[in-house]
mmCIF file of the protein (N, C-alpha, C, O) and its ligand, coordinates in Angstrom:
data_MODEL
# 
_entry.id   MODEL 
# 
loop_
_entity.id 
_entity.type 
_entity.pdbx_number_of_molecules 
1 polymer     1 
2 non-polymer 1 
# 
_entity_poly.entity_id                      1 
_entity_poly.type                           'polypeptide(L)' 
_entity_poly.nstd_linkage                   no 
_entity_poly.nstd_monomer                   no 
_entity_poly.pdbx_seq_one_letter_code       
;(UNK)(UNK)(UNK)(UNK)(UNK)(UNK)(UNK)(UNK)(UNK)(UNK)(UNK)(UNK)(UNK)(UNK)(UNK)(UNK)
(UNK)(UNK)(UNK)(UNK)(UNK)(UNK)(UNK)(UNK)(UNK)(UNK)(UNK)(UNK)(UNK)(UNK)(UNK)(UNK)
(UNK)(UNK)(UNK)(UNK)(UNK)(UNK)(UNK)(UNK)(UNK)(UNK)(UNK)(UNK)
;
_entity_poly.pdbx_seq_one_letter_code_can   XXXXXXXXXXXXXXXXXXXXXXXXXXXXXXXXXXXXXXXXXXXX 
_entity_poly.pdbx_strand_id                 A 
# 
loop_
_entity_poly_seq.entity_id 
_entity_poly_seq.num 
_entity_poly_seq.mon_id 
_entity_poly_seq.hetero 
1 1  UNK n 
1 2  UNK n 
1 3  UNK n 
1 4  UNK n 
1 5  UNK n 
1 6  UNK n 
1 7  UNK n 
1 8  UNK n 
1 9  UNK n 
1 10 UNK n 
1 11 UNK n 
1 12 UNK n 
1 13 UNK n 
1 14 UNK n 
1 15 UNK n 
1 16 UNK n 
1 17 UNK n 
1 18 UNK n 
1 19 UNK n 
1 20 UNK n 
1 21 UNK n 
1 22 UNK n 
1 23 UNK n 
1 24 UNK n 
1 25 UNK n 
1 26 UNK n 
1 27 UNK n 
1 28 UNK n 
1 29 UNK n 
1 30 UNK n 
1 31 UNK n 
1 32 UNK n 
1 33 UNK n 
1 34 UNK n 
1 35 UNK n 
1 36 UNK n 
1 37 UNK n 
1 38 UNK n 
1 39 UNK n 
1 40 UNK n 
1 41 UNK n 
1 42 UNK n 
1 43 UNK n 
1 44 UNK n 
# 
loop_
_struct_asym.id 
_struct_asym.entity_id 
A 1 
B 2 
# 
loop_
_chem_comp.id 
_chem_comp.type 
_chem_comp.mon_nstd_flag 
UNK 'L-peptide linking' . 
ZN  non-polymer         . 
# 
_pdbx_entity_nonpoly.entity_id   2 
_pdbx_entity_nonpoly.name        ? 
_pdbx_entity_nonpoly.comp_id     ZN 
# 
_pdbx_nonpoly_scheme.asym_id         B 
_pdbx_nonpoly_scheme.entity_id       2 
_pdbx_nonpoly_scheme.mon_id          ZN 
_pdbx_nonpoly_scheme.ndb_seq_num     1 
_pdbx_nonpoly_scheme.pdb_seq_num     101 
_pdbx_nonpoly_scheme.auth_seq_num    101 
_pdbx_nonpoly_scheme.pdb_mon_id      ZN 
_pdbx_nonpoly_scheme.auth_mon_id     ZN 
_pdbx_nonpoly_scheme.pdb_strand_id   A 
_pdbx_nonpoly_scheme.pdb_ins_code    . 
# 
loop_
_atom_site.group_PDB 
_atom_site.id 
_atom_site.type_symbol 
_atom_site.label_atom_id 
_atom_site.label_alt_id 
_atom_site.label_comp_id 
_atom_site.label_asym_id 
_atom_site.label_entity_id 
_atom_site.label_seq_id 
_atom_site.pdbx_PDB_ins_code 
_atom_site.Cartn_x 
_atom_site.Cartn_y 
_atom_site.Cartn_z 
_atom_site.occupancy 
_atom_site.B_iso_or_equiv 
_atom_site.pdbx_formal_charge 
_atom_site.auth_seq_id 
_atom_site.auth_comp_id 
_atom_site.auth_asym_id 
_atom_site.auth_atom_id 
_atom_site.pdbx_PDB_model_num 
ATOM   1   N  N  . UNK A 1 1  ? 0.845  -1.192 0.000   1.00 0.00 ? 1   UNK A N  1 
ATOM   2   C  CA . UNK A 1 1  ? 0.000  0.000  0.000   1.00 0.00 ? 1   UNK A CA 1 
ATOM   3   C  C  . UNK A 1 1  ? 0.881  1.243  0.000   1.00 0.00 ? 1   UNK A C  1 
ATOM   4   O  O  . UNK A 1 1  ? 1.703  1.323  0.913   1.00 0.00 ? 1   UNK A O  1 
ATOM   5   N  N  . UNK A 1 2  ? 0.818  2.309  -0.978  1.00 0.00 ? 2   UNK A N  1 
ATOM   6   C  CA . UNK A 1 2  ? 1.392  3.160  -0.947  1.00 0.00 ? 2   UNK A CA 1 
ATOM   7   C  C  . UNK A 1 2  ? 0.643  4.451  -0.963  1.00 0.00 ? 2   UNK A C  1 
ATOM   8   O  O  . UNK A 1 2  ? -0.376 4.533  -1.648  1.00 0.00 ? 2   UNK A O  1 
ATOM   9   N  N  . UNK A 1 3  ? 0.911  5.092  -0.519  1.00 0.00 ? 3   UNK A N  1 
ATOM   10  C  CA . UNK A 1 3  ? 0.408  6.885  -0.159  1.00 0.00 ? 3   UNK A CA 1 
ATOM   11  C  C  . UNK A 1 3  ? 1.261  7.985  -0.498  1.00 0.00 ? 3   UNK A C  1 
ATOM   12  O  O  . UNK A 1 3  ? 2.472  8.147  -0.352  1.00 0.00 ? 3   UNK A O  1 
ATOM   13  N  N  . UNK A 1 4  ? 0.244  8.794  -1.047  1.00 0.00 ? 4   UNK A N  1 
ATOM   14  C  CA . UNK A 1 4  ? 1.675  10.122 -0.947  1.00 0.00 ? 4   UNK A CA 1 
ATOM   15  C  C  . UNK A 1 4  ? 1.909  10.918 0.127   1.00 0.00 ? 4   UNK A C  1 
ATOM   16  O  O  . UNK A 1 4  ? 1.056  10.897 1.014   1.00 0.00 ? 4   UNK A O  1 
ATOM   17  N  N  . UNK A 1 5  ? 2.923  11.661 0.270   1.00 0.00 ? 5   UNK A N  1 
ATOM   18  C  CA . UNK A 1 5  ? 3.011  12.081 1.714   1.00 0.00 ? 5   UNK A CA 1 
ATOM   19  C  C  . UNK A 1 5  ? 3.219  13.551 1.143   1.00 0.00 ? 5   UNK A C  1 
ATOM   20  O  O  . UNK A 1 5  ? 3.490  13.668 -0.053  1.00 0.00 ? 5   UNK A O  1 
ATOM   21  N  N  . UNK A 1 6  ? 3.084  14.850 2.075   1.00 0.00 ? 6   UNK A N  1 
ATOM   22  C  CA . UNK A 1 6  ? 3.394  15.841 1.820   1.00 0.00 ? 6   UNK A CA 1 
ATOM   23  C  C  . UNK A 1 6  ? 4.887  16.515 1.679   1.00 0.00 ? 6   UNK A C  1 
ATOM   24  O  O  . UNK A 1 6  ? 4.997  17.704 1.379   1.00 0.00 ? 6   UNK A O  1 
ATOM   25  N  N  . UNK A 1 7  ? 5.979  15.711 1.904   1.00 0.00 ? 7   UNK A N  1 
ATOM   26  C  CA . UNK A 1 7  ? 7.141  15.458 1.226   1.00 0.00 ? 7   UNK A CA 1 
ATOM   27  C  C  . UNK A 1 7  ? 7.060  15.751 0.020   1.00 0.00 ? 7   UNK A C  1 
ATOM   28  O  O  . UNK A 1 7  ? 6.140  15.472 -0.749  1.00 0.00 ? 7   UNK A O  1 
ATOM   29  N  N  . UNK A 1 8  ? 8.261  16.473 -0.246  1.00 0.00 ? 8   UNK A N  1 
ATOM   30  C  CA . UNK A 1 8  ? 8.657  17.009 -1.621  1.00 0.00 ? 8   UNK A CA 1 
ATOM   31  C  C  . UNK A 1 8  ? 10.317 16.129 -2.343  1.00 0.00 ? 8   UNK A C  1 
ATOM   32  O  O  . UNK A 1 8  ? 11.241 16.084 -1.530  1.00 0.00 ? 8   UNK A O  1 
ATOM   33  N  N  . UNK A 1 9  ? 10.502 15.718 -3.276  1.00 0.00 ? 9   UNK A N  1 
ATOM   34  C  CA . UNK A 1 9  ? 11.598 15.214 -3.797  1.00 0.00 ? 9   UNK A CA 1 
ATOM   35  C  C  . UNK A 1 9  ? 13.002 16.233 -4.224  1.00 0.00 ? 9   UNK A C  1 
ATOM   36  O  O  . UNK A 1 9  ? 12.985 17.038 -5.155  1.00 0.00 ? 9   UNK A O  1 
ATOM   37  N  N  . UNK A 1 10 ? 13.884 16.045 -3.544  1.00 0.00 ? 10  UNK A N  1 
ATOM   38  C  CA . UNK A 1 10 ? 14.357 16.990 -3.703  1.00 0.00 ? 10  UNK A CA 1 
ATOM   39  C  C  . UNK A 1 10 ? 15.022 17.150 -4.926  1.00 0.00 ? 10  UNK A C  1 
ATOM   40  O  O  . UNK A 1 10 ? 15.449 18.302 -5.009  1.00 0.00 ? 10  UNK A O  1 
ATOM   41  N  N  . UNK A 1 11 ? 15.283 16.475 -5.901  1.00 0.00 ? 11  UNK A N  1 
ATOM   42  C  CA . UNK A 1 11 ? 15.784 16.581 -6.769  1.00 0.00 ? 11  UNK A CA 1 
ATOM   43  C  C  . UNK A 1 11 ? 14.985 17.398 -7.887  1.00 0.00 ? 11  UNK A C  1 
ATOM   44  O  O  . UNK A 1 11 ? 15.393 18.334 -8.575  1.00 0.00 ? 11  UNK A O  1 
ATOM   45  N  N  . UNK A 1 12 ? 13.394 16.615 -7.869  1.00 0.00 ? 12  UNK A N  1 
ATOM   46  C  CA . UNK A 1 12 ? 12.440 16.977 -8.888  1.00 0.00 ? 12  UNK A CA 1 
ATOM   47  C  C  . UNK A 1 12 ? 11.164 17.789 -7.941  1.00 0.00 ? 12  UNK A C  1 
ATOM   48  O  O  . UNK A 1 12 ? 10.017 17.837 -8.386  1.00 0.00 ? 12  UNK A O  1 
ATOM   49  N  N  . UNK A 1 13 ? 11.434 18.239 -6.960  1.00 0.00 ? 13  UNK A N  1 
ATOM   50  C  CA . UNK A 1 13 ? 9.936  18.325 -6.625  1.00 0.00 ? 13  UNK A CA 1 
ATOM   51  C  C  . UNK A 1 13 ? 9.057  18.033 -6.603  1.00 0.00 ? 13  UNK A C  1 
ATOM   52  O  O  . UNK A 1 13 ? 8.094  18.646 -6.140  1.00 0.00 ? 13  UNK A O  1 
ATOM   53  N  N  . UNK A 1 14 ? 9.074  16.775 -7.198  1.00 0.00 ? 14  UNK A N  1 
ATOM   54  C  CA . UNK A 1 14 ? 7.258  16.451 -6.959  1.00 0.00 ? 14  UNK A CA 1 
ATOM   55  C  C  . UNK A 1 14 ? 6.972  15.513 -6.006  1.00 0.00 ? 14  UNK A C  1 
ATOM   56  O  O  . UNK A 1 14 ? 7.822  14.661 -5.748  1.00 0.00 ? 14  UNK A O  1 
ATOM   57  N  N  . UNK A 1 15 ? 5.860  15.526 -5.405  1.00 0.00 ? 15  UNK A N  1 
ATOM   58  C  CA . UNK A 1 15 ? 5.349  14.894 -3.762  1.00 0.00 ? 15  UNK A CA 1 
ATOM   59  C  C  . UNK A 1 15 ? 6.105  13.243 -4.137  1.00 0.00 ? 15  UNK A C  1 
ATOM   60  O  O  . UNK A 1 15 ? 6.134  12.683 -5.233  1.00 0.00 ? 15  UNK A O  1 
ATOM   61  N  N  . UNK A 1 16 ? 6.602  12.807 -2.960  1.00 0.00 ? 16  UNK A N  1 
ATOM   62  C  CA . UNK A 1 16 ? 7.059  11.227 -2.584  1.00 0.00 ? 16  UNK A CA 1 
ATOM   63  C  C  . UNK A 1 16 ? 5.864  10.461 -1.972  1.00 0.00 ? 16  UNK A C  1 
ATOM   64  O  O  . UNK A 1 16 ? 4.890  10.848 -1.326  1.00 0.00 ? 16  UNK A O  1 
ATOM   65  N  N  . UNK A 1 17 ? 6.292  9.174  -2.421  1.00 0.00 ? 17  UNK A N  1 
ATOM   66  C  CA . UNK A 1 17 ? 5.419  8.605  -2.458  1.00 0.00 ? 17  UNK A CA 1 
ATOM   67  C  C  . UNK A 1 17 ? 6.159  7.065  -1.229  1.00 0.00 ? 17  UNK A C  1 
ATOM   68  O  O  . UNK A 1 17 ? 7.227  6.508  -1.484  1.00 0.00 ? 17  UNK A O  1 
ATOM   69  N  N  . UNK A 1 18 ? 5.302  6.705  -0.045  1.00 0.00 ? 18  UNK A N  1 
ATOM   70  C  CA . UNK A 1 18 ? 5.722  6.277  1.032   1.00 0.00 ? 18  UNK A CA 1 
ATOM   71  C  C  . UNK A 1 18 ? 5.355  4.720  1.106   1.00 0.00 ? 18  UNK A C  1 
ATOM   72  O  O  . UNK A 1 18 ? 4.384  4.015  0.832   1.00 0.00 ? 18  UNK A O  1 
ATOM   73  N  N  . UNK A 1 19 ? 6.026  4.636  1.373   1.00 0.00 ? 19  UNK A N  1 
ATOM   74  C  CA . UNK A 1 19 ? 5.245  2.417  1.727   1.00 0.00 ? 19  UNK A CA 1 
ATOM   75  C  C  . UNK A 1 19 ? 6.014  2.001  3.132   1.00 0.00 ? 19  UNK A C  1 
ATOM   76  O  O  . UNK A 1 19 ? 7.208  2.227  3.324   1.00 0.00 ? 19  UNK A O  1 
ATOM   77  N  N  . UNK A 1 20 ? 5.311  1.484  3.893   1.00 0.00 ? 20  UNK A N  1 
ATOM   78  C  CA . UNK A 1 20 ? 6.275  1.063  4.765   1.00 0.00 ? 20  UNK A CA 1 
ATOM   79  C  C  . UNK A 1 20 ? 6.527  -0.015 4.985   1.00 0.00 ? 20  UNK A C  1 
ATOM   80  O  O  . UNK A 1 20 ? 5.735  -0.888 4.630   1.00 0.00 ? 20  UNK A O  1 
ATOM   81  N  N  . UNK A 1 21 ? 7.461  -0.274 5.505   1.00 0.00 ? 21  UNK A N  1 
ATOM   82  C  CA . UNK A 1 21 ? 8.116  -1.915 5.032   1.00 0.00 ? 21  UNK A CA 1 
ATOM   83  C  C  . UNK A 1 21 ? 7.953  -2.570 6.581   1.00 0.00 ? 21  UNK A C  1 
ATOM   84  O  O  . UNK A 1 21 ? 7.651  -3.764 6.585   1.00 0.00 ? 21  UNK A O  1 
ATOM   85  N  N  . UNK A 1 22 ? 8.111  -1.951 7.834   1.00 0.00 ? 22  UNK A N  1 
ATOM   86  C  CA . UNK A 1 22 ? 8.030  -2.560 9.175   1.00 0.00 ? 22  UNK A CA 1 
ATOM   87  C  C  . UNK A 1 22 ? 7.450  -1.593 10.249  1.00 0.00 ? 22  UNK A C  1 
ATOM   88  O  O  . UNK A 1 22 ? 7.931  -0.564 10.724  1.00 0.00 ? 22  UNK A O  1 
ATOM   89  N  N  . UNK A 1 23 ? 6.468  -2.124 10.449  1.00 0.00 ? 23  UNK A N  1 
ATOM   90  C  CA . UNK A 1 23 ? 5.514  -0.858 11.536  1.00 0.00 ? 23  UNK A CA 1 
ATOM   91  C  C  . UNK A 1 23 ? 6.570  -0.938 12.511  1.00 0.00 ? 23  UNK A C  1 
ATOM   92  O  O  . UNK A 1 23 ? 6.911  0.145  12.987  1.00 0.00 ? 23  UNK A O  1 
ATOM   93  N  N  . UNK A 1 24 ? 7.231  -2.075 12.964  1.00 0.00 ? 24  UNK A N  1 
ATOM   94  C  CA . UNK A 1 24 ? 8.010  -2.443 14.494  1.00 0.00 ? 24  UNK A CA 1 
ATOM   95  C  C  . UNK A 1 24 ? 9.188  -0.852 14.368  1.00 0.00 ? 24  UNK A C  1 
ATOM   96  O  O  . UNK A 1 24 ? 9.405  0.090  15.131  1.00 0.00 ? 24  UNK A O  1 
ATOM   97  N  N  . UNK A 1 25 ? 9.617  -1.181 13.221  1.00 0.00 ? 25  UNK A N  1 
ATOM   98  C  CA . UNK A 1 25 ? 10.807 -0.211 13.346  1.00 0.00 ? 25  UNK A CA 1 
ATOM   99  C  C  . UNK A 1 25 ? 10.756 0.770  12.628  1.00 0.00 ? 25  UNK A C  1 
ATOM   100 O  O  . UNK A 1 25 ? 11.678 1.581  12.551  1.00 0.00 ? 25  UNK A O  1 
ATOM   101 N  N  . UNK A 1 26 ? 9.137  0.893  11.673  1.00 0.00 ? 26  UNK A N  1 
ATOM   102 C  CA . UNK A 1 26 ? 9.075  2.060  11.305  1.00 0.00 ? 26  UNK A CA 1 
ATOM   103 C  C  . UNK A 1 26 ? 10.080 2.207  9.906   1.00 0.00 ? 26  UNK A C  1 
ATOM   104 O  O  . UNK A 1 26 ? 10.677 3.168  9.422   1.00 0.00 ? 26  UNK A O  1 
ATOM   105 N  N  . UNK A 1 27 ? 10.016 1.451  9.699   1.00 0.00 ? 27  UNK A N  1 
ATOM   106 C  CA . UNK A 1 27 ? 10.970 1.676  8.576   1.00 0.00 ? 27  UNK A CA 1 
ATOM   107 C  C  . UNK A 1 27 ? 10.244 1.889  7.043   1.00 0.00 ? 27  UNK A C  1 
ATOM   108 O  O  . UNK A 1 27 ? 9.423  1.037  6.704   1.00 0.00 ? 27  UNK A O  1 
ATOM   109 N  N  . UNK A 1 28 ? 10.499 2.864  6.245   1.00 0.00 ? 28  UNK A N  1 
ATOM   110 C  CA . UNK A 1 28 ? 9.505  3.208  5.271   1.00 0.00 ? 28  UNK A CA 1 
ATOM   111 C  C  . UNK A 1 28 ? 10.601 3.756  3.985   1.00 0.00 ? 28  UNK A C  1 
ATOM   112 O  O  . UNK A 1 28 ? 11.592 4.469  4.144   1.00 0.00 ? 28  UNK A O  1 
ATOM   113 N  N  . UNK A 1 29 ? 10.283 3.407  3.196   1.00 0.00 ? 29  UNK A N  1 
ATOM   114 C  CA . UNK A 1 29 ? 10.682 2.932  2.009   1.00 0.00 ? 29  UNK A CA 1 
ATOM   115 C  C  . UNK A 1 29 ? 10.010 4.335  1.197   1.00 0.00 ? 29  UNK A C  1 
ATOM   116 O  O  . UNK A 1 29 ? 8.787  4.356  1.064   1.00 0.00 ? 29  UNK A O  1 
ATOM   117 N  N  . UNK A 1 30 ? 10.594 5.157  0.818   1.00 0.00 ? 30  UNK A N  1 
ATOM   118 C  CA . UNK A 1 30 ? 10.044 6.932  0.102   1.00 0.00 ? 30  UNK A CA 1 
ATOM   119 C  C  . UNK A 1 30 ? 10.913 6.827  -1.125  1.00 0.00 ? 30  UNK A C  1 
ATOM   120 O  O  . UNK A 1 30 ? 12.140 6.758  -1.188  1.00 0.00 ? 30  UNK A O  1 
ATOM   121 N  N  . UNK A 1 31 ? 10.119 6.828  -1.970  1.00 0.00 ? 31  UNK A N  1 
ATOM   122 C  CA . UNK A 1 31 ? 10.260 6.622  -3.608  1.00 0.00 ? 31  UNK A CA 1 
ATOM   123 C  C  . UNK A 1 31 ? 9.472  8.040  -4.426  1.00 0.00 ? 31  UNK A C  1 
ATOM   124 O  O  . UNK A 1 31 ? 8.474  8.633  -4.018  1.00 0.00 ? 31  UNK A O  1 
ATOM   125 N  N  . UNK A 1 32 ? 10.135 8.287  -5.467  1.00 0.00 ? 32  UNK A N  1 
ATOM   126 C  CA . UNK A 1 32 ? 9.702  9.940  -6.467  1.00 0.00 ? 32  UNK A CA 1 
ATOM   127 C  C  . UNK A 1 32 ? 9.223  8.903  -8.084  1.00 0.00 ? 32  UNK A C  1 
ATOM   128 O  O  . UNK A 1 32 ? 10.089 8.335  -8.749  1.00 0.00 ? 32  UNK A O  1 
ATOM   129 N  N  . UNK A 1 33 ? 7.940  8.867  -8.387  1.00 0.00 ? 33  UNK A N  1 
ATOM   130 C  CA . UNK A 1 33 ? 7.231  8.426  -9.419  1.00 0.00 ? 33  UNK A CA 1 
ATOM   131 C  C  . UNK A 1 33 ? 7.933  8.746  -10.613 1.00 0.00 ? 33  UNK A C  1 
ATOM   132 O  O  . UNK A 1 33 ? 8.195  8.120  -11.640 1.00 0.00 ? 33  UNK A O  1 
ATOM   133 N  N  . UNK A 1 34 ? 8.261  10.364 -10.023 1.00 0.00 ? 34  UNK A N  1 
ATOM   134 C  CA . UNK A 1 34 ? 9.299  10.921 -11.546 1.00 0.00 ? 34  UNK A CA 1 
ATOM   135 C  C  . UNK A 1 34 ? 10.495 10.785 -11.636 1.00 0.00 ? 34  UNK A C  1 
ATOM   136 O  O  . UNK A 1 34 ? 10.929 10.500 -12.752 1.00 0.00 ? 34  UNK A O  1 
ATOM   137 N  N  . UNK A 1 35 ? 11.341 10.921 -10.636 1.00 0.00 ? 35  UNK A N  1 
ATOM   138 C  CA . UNK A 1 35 ? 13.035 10.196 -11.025 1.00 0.00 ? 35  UNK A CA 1 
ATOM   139 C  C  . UNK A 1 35 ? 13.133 9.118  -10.381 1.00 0.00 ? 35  UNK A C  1 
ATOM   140 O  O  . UNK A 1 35 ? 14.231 8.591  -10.557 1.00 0.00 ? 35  UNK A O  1 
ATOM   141 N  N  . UNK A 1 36 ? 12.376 8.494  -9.628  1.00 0.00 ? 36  UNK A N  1 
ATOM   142 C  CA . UNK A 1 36 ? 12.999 7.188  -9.671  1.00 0.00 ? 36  UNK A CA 1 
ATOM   143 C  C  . UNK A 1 36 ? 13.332 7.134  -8.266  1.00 0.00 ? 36  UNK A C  1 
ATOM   144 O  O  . UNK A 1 36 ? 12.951 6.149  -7.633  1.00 0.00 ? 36  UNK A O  1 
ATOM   145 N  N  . UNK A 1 37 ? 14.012 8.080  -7.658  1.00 0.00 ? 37  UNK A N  1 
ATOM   146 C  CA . UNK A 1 37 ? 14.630 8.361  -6.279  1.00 0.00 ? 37  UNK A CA 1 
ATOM   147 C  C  . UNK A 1 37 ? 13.864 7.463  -5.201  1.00 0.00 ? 37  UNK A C  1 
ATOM   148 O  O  . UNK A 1 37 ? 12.678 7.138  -5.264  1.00 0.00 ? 37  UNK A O  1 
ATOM   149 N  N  . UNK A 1 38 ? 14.731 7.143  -4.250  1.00 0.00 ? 38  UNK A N  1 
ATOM   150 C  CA . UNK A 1 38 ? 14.236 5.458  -3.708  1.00 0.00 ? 38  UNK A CA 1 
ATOM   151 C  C  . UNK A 1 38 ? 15.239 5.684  -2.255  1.00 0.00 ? 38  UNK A C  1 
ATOM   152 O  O  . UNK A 1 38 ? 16.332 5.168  -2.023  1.00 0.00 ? 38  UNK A O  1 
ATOM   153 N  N  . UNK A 1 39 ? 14.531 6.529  -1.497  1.00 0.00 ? 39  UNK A N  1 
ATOM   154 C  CA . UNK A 1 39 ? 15.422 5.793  0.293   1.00 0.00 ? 39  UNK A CA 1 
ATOM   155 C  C  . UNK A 1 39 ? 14.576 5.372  0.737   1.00 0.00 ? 39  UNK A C  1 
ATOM   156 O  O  . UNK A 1 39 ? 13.429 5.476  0.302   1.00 0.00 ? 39  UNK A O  1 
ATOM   157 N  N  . UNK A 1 40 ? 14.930 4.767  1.752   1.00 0.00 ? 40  UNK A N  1 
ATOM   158 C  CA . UNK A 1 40 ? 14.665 3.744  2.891   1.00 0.00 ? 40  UNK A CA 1 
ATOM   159 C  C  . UNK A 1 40 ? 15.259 4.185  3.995   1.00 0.00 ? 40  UNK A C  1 
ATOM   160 O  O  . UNK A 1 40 ? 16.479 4.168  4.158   1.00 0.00 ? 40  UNK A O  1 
ATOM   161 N  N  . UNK A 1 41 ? 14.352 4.648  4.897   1.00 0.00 ? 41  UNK A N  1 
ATOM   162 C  CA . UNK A 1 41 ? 14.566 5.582  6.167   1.00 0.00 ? 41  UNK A CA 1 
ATOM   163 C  C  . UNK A 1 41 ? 13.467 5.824  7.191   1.00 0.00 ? 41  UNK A C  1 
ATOM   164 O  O  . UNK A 1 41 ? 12.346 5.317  7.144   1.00 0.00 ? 41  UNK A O  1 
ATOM   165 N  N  . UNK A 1 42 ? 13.797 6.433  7.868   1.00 0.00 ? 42  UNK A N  1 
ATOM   166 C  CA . UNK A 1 42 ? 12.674 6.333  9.497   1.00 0.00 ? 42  UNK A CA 1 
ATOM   167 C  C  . UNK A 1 42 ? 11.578 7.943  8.872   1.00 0.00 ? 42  UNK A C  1 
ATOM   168 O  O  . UNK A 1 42 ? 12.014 8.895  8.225   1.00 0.00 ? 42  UNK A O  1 
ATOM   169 N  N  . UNK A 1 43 ? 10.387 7.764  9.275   1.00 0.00 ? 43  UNK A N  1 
ATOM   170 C  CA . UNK A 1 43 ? 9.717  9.050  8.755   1.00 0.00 ? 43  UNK A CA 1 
ATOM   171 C  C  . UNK A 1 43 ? 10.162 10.505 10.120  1.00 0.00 ? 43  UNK A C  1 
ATOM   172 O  O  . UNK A 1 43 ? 10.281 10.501 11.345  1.00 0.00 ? 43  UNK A O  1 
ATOM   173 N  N  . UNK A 1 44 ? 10.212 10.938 9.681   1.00 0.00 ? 44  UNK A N  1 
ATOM   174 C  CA . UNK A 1 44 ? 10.841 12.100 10.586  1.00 0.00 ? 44  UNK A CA 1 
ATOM   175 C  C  . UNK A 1 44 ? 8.911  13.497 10.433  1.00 0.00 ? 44  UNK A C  1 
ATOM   176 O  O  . UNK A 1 44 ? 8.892  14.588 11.002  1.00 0.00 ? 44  UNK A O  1 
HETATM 177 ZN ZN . ZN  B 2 .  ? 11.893 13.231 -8.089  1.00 0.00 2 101 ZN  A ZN 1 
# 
């Protein structure tokens, strides 16, 4: 399940798009539809 978040991409600007991979640790996976851009990091 993925959502967009009000996060901006910094490369391209346009909103990221979030999935999370482990509620335990919170770990969420933020990907950009338009370049491609792909971390895997804690949501802040
Ligand atoms: Zn982008």
């Amino acid at each position: 399940m993925a959502r967009t978040s009000p996060l901006l991409c910094p490369t391209c600007g346009d909103p990221l798009v979030f999935e999370i991979l482990d509620d335990e640790r919170f770990l969420v996976a933020w990907s950009c539809v338009n370049c491609g851009l792909i971390r895997t990091t804690e949501p802040v």
